[in-house]
C-alpha positions in Angstrom: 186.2 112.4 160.8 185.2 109.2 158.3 181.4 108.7 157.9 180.0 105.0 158.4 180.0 105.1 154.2 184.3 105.1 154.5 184.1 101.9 157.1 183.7 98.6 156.5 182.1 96.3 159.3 184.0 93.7 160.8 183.0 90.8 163.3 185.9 90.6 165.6 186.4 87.2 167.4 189.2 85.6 169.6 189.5 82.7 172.1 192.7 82.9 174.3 193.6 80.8 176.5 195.1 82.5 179.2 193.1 84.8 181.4 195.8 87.7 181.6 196.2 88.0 178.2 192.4 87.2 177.4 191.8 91.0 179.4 194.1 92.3 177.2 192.5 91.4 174.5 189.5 92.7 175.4 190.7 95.7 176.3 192.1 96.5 173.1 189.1 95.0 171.1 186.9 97.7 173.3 188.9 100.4 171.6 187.8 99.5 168.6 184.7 97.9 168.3 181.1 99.5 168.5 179.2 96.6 170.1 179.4 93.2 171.1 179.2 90.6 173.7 181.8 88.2 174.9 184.6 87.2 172.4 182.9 89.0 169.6 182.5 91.9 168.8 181.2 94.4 166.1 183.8 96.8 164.7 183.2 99.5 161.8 187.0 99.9 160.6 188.5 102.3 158.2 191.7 100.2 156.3 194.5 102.1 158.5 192.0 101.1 161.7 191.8 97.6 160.5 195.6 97.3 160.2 196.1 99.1 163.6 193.7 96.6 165.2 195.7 93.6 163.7 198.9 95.2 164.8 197.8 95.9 168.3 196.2 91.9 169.0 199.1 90.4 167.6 201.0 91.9 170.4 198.7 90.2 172.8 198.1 87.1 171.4 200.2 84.3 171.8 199.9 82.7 168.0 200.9 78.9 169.2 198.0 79.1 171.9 195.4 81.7 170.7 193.5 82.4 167.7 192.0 85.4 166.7 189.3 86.2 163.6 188.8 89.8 162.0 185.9 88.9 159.4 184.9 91.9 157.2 180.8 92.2 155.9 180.7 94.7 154.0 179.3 98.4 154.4 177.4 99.4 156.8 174.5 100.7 154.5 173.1 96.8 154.4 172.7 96.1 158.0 169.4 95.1 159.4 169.1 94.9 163.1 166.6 92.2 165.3 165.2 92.4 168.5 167.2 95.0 170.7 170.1 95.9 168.1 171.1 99.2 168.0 171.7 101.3 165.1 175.3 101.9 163.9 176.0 105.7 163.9 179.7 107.6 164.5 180.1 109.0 168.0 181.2 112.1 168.3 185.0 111.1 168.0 186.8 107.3 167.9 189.9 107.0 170.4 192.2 105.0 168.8 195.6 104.4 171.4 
């Protein structure tokens, strides 16, 4: 298993157009991502996650209609939490599929 030190945080955003697709997408961000509300969404990505998660929106997205934002921040050994946040910290095990 990777340790938060091996992932890089992301800030996953989209806005799609369509409503079937737009469950898609948030189906697949919810594989991925730790947190978030709405559109956007925190994800702590190791490289070959990052290029799975790519690989797996593209599919979804219509690219004339859609757009879609993968943003990375940096390591997760900066982050500093307000009001309600919650900590990041590996689960037990990611699914990834």
């Amino acid at each position: 298993m990777r340790t938060m030190a091996e992932r890089t945080l992301h800030i996953a955003a989209y806005d799609i157009t369509d409503p079937g697709r737009l469950r898609e997408a948030l189906y697949v961000l919810k594989h991925y991502a730790s947190g978030g509300q709405k559109s956007v969404f925190e994800c702590f990505l190791t490289a070959a996650e990052r290029q799975a998660l790519l690989r797996d929106v593209r599919e979804v997205l219509d690219l004339e209609e859609d757009r879609f934002l993968l943003l990375p921040l940096g390591s997760a050994d900066g982050i500093r939490t307000l009001g309600i946040g919650v900590a990041p910290a590996d689960p037990d095990y990611y699914f990834v599929g």
